[in-house]
N, C-alpha and C positions, 0 to 999 in steps of 0.2 A: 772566192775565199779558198775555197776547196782543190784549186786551180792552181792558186797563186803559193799556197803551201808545197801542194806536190811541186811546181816549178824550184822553187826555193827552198828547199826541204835541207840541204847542204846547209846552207847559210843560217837556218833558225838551230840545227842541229850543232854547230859551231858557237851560235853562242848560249845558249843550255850549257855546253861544258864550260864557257869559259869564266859564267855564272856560279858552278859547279863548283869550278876552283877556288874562286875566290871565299865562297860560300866554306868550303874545306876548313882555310886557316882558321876562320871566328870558331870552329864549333868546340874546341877546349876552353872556351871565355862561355861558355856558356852556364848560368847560373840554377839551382833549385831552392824551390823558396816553396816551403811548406809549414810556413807564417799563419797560425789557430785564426789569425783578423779575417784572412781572405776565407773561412770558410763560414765564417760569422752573417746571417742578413744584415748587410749595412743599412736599410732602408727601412728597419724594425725603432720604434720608440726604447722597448727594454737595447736596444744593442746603443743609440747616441746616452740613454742615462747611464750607462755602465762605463759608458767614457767619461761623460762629465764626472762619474765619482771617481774615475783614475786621476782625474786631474787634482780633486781634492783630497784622496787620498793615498800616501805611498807604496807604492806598485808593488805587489805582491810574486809578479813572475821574475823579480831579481833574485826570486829564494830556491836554494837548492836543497835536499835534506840527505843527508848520509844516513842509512838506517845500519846498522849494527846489528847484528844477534847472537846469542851465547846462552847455550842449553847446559846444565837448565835452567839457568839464574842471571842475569847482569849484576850478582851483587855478590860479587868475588872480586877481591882487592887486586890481585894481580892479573883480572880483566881488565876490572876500571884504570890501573894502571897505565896498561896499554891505550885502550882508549886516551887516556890526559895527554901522555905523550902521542898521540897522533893530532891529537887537538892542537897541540903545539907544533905540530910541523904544517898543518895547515895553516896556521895565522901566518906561514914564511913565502905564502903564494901573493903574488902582486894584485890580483884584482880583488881579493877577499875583503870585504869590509869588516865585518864582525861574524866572532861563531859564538855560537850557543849551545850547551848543550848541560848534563844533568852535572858533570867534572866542574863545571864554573859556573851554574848556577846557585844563588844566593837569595834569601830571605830577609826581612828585613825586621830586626827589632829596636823595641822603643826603650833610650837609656836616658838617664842624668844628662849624659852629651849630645841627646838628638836619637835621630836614626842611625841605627846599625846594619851592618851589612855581615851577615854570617853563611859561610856555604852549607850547602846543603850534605857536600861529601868531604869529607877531608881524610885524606887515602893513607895517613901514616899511621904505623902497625900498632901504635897504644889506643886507636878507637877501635868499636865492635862497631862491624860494619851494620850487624841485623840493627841495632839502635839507628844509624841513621836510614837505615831502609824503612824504618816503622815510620819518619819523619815523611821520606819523602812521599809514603803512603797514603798519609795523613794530609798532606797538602797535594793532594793526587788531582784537585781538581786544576792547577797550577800548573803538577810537574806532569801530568797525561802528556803534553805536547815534546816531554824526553824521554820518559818511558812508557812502553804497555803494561795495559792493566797484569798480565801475566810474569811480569819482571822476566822477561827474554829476549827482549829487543829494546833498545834505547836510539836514541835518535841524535843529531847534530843539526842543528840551522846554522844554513853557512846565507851570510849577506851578501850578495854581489855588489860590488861598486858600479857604477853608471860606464856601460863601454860603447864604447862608438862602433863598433861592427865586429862582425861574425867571427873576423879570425881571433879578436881576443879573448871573446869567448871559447873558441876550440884551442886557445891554449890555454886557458883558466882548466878547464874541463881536464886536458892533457895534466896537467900541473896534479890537479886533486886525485887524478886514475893512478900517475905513477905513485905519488905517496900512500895511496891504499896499497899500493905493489909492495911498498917497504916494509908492510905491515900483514906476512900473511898470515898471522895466526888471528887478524880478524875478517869474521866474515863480514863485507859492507857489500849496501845496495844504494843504489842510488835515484833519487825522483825529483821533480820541479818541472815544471812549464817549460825552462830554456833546454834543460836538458832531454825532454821526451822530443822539443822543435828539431832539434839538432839530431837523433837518432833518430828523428824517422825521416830526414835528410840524407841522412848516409844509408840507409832502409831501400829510398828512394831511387837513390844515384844506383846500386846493386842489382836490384829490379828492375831496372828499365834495362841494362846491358846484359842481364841474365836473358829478359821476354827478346829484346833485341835479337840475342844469338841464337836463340832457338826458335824465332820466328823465320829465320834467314836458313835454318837447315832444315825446318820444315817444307820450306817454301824451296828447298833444292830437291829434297827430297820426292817431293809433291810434281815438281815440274818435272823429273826423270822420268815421273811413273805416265807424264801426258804425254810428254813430247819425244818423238825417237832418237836425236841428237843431244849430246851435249850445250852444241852453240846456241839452240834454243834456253837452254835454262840457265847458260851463261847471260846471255843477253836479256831474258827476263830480270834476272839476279842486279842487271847493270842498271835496267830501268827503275828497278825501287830502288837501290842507290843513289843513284843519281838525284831522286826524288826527294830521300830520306837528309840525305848529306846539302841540300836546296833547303830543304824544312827548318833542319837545323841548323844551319850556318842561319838562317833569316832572324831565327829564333833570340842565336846570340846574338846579330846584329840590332838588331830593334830592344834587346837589353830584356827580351819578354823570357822572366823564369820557368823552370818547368816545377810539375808540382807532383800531388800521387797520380794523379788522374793521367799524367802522362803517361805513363807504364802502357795505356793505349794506340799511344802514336803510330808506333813500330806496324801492328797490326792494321790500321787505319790506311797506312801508306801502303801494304803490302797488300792487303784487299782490294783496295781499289786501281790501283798500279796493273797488279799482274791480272784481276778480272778484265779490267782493259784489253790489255794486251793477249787473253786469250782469245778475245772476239773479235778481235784485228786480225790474229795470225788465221784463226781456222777460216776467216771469212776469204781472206790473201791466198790463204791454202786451196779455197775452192773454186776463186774469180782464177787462180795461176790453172787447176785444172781444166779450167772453161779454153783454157790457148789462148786466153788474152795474153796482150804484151804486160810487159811490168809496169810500166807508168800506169795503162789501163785497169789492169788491177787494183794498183793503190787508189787511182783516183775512185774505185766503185766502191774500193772496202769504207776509206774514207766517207766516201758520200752518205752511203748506207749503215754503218757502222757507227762513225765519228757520231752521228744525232742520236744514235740510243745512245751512244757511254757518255753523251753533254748531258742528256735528260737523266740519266743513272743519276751522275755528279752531282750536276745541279741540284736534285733532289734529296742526294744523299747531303749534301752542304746546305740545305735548306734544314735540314732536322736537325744538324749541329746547333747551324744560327739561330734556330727556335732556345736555344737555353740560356738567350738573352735578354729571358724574362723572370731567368732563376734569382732569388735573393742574396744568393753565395755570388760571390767575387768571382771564386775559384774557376765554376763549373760556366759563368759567363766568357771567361777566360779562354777557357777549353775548348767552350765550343765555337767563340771564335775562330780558333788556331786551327780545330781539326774542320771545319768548313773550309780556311785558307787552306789546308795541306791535302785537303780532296780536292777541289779545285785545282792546286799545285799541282799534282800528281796527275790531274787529266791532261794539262796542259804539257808537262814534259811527256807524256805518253802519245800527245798527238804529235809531239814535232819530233820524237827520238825515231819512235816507232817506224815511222816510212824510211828512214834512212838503213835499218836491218834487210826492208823489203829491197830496197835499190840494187845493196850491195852484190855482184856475180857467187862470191865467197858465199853469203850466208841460203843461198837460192836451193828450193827444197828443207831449208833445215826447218823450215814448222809444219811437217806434218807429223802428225800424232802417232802416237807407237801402237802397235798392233794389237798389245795389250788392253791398253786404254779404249782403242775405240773397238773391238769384237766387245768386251764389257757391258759397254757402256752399249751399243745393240741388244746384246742380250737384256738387259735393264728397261730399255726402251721399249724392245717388246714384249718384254714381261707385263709392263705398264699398259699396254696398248689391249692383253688379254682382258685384265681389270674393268676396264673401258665398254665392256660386252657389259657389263652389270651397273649401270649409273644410277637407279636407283639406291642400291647396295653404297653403294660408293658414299652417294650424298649424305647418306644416310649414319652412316659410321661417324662422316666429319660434324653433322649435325649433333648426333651424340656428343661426340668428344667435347663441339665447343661447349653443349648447354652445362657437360658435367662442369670444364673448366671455369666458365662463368660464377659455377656456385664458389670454388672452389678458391677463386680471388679473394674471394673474401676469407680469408684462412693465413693469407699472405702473412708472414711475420716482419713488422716493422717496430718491435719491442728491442730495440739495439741497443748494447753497451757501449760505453761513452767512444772507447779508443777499439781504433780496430788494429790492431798489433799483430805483426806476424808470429807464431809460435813458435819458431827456433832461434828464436833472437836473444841476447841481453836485456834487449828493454821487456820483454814480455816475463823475464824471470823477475826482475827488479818490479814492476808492474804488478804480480803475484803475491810477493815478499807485502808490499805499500797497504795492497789490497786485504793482507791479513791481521798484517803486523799492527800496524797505524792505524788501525778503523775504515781502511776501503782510500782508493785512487780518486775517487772523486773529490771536490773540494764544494761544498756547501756554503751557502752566503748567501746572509739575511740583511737586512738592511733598513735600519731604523730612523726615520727622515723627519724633523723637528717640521710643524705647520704654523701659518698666521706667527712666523715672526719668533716662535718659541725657542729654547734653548734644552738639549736634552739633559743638562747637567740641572737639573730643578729636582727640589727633594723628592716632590710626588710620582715624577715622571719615572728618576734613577727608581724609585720603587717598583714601579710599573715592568720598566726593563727588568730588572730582578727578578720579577714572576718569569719572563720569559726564558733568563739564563737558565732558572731552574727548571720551567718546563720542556727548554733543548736540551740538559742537562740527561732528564728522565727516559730520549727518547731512545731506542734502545739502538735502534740504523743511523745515530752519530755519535761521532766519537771526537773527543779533544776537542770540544767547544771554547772555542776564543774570542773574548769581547771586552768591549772597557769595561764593561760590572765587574771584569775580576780585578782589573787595577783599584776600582774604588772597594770592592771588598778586602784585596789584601791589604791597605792602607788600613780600613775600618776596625779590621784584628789588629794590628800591629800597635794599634792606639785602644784601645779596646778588648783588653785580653780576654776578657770573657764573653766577647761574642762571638757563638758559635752558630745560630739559628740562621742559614742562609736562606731561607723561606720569605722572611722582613727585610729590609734591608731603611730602616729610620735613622737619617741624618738629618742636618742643618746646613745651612747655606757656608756659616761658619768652617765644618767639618769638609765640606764639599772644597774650600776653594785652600784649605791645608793640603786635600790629599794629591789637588792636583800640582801643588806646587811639586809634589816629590814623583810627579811620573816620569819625572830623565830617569830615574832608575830603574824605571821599569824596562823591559825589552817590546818592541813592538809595537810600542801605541800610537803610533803615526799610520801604522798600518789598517787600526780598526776606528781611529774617530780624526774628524778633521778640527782645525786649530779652532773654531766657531763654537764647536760642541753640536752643530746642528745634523751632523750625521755620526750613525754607531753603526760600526759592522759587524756582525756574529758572523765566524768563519768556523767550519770543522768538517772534519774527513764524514765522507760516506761511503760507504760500498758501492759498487757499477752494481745494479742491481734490473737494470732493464730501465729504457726511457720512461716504457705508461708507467711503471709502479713510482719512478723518482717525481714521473707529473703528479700524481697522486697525493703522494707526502707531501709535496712541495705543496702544495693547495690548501692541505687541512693545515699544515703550519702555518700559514700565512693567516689564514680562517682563524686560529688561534689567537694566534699573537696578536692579531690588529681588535680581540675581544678583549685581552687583556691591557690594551692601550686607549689614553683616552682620546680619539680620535679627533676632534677638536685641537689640539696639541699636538699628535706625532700619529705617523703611520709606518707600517710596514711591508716589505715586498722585497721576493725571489731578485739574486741579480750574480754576476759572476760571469764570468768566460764560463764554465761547464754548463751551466743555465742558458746560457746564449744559444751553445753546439743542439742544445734539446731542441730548441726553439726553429735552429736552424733545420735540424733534423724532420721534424714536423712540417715546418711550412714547404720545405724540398720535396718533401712525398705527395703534398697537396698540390704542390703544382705540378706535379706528374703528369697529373692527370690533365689540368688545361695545356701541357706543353706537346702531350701524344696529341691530342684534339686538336689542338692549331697548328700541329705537323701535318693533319691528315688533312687539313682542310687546306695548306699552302699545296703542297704535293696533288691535290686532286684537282687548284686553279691551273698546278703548271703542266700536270698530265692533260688537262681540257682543252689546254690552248696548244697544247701538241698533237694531240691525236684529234683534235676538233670531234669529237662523237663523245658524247655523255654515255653510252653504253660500254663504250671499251673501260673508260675512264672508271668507271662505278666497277666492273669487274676484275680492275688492277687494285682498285681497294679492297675489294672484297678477299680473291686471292691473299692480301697480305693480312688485313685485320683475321682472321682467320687463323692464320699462325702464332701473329701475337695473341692469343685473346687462350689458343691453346698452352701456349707456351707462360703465362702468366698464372692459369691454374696448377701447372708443373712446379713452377714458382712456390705458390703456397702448397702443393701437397707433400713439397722436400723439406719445408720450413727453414726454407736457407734465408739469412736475413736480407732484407731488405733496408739499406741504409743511405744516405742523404749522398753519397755522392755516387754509390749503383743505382738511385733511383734513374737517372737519365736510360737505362739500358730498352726501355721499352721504345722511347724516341728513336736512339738509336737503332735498336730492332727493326722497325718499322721502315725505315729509311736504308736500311742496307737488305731488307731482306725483298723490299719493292721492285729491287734490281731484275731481278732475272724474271721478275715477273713483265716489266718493262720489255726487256730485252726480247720474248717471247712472242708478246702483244703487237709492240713494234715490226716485227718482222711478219707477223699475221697480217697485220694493216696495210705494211708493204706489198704483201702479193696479194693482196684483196685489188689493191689500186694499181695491179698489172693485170687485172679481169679477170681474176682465179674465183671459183666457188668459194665458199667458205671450207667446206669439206677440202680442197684442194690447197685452199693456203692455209690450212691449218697443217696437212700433211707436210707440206714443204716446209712450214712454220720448225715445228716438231723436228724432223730432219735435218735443217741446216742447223737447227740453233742448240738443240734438245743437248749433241756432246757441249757444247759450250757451254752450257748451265748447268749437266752435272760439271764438268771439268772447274769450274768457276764457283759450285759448293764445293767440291773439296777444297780449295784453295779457301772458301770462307770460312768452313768448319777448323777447317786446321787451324787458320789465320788468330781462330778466336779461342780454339782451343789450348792452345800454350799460353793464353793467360791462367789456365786453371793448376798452373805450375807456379803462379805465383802465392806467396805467403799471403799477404793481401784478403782480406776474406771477399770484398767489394769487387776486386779484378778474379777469386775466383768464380764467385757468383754471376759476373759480366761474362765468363768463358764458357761457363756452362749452361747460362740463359740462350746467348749468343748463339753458340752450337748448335743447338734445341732449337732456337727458333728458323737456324737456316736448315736443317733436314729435314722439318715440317713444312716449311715453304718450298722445298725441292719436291716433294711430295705434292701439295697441290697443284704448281706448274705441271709438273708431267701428268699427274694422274688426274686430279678433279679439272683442272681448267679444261681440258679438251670437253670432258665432258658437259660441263657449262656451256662452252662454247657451241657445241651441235645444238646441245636443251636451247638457247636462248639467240640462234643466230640470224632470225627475222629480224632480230634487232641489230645485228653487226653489221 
């Protein structure tokens, strides 16, 4: 194989480019899809009954809300003015269904001719506005959902019409931006489901081309300080491209979107790419100083070489494909993709790579600049001093783990709902929702008729009743929305003297009047389906931290289904924000089985390569060791830890094994050319030791310029990341040797 490459190394290299090419044209068809479904456990019971209730009840992420604010008061006529007319040049947008808001909301009273319909505002200068602000005050449990309780903010529900794809959306969106442009003596903000999907799309697409470019002048900059020519860091440069522009041309061709989680790639393809290739070049660089010929060379680097960066790969593609036990879509997705694109990357590395070595032109140009390697000597035997004290040594790392051990436990996984970058739009609108409205989040209760019942029953609507009012009381929701207030505003409107919402005593009679009149109500499609057998209670809550919203959510539920008679109806948590908790949770729980069944693949493929259960047991050790340090680092920063950075300890573990690999490998190597231990461990050390610092810088960095992203999850991936590869550079050089003399009766 090894033979047949180098023979034909021209011809594989030939068509890699011509792969390349084609690969080129797809990569502007390339799609991002950051779709709230794919982060959802699809394989959860609460995620299939939350669909069955979309189906029976109308979909609430067609709603967008324009929030409005005006200090000190919204109840200044030549505000509201403004506003009516803006409300009117929205109704002039093609996809808008219906708006709503406080300007055309109406009341409904009972005459000689039936029902009436009176507004709430009527904006011409012979009414006093304070009279109809005590109105809308007074029916505040109605109009909460257009204005805040502080009269400073008012709000707009725009309906979206049913669209067939993204772009109508991004011109509905365009449509409603420029006509707030028309209007800037009002301040608006904007919030809803389609609209946070869509911004953190475009959030998405910025961030991957921002980590992109600065992963690529890292990684220039990084290869100047190794290598002493340019052509080397040109031709590194050419190999992750090559790589990169293969990944992604694939990407668009197979239709496969990207997501947040990609903002990874870039660094994925460059750590693995140029680590390669630096243990190819210095290996080339040393077989060329031996006076081998050049094919001779390549065929030893290859021979020698090629099997540790397969084993690296492989291993590193094995911990990807472990997250295809995760409950998210997303993160199965990913680790798909980034398994295929390590792999990818090894493959265009083994067959580019020897074509640099051939050529006359490039010959000499990888050896390493004088800088780098007197360094990187000094480094080594600084490290080597250390080495006189092994007790000392074990001893510190023995410390460090049992602190960090405790110290996991500390780990913060109390996340809020969105993780939003902080210099954006959406995180000011975000703010604004989070104050103004009663909190970003969306709460949703869910009232389910049993054995056959109907919730519109006088006992039951009673029953509910307690509950509107004990949601009503709770102080962390806000604008509480359910059919109780269709049949209460009915009840008053017929009923002028009832004011007690504590009771709520009707008849069957009264029940099947009031629903004759809910076409004029707004919304009730939204909160009950056409049977009566399901009722939604929907209302804002504050991001207040995952455990605290489990919490509430539990005694509510606890509540409600006390005050129902169970026999007849029940209650229970449900919603997309409830799902994301859910998802969040079970993503952190399987952290834990997906690192374990990484180390336990990685320690079958390490076995069956290095055949010795000794070497094997001390490549895990070496790594667990860093992660297990680097995880109490974790909790002692209190950076969070959330459902789609939970993978980083996986990943940790799987990139940081490399050089420990690469180490061992080369130890095993000249053990099986009849070297002591002491002896191949020196040679070990020696040949390999620049290559693995040179191969953590390139990872530190690699992983470091995600900590430039907005992102809190990719900053917290950069700076785990980082962390975990300076402490595993650390053990390599300094504890393994030492291991290895303590324990090499057994090597």
């Amino acid at each position: 194989m090894i033979k047949t490459l180098v023979k034909y190394k021209i011809l594989f290299f030939l068509l890699i480019i011509f792969l390349t090419v084609i690969a080129s044209f797809n990569i502007s068809s390339i799609k991002v899809n950051t779709n709230f479904s794919q982060f959802l456990p699809d394989n959860d019971p609460e995620y299939l009954f939350n669909k069955n209730l979309k189906d029976q009840l109308k979909n609430d992420e067609s709603i967008l809300i324009i929030g409005i604010e005006n200090l000190p008061t919204i109840y200044n006529k030549s505000f509201l003015k403004n506003v009516n007319a803006f409300t009117d040049s929205l109704e002039n947008i093609e996809n808008i269904k219906n708006i709503r808001s406080i300007t055309n909301l109406s009341y409904p009273i009972k005459s000689m001719f039936g029902l009436l319909s009176f507004p709430y505002l009527e904006l011409n200068d012979t009414i006093d506005i304070k009279i109809q602000a005590k109105k809308i005050i007074k029916d505040f449990s109605v109009t909460q959902n257009f204005v805040n309780k502080d009269g400073t903010a008012l709000f707009i529900w725009l309906e979206l019409k049913e669209l067939q794809n993204v772009t109508q959306f991004q011109n509905t969106l365009s449509s409603i931006e420029k006509t707030s442009s028309e209007f800037l003596e009002l301040k608006t903000y904007l919030w809803g489901k389609k609209y946070l999907l869509e911004s953190l799309n475009e959030i998405t697409k910025i961030e991957t081309e921002k980590i992109s470019l600065w992963s690529i002048l890292f990684l220039i900059i990084a290869l100047a300080l190794i290598f002493r020519t340019p052509m080397a860091v040109l031709l590194s440069v050419l190999l992750v491209v090559i790589s990169f522009v293969l990944f992604m041309g694939g990407m668009a061709i197979l239709d496969r979107p990207f997501n947040i989680m990609s903002n990874l790639f870039p660094s994925i393809i460059i750590i693995s790419g140029v680590s390669d290739f630096i243990h190819l070049s210095i290996k080339y660089n040393s077989e060329r100083n031996r006076h081998k010929n050049n094919n001779e060379a390549i065929y030893n680097t290859i021979k020698e070489i090629g099997w540790a960066i397969f084993t690296t790969s492989f291993t590193t593609a094995i911990g990807f494909l472990i997250l295809q036990i995760s409950p998210m879509k997303a993160l199965r997705n990913f680790g798909l993709e980034a398994g295929i694109a390590v792999m990818l990357t090894f493959i265009v590395t083994l067959f580019v790579t020897p074509i640099f070595f051939t050529s006359k032109k490039f010959k000499n140009h990888f050896v390493l600049r004088s800088i780098f390697s007197q360094n990187s000597d000094k480094l080594l035997r600084s490290v080597s001093y250390f080495q006189n004290y092994p007790k000392s040594i074990i001893t510190v790392y023995l410390v460090l783990t049992i602190i960090a051990s405790i110290s996991i436990f500390s780990i913060n996984t109390n996340n809020l709902q969105y993780s939003i970058p902080e210099k954006s739009e959406l995180k000011t609108n975000y703010v604004f929702f989070e104050h103004q409205l009663g909190g970003s989040r969306t709460f949703e209760l869910v009232i389910q008729a049993n054995n056959g019942e109907t919730l519109n029953e006088p006992d039951l609507l009673n029953q509910i009743n307690g509950i509107q009012n004990y949601l009503d009381s709770l102080p962390y929701l806000t604008a509480v929305k359910s059919p109780l207030l269709f049949y209460r505003t009915m009840h008053k409107t017929y009923y002028t003297l009832y004011n007690d919402s504590t009771v709520f005593k009707v008849n069957k009679l009264d029940i099947a009047k009031y629903e004759k009149q809910f076409d004029r109500l707004a919304m009730s499609s939204y909160l009950m389906n056409k049977e009566k057998t399901l009722f939604k209670f929907s209302a804002q809550m504050k991001d207040l931290g995952r455990h605290e919203v489990e919490s509430i959510n539990e005694k509510i539920v606890e509540h409600c289904n006390m005050l129902l008679d169970s026999t007849k109806a029940s209650a229970r948590i449900s919603g997309t924000d409830y799902l994301f908790d859910r998802s969040h949770e079970k993503r952190i729980q399987n952290m834990f089985y997906g690192i374990i069944l990484a180390i336990i693949m990685v320690a079958i493929t390490l076995g069956i390569i290095f055949k010795k259960l000794s070497i094997t047991l001390l490549v895990l050790l070496l790594t667990i060791i860093p992660i297990i340090i680097s995880a109490g680092i974790l909790g002692f920063t209190n950076l969070e830890l959330r459902a789609g950075s939970s993978i980083i300890f996986t990943i940790a573990f799987v990139i940081a094994v490399d050089n420990t690999i690469h180490l061992l490998s080369k130890f095993q190597w000249e053990r099986n050319q009849g070297n002591t231990v002491e002896e191949a461990l020196s040679l070990a050390i020696k040949q390999c030791g620049k290559a693995i610092i040179a191969t953590s810088i390139i990872l530190i960095g690699g992983f470091s310029v995600l900590m430039l992203s907005d992102y809190n999850e990719m900053f917290t991936m950069g700076f785990l990341m980082s962390t975990v590869i300076i402490i595993t550079l650390s053990a390599v050089i300094l504890l393994a040797p030492i291991l290895i003399i303590k324990f090499k009766k057994y090597l």
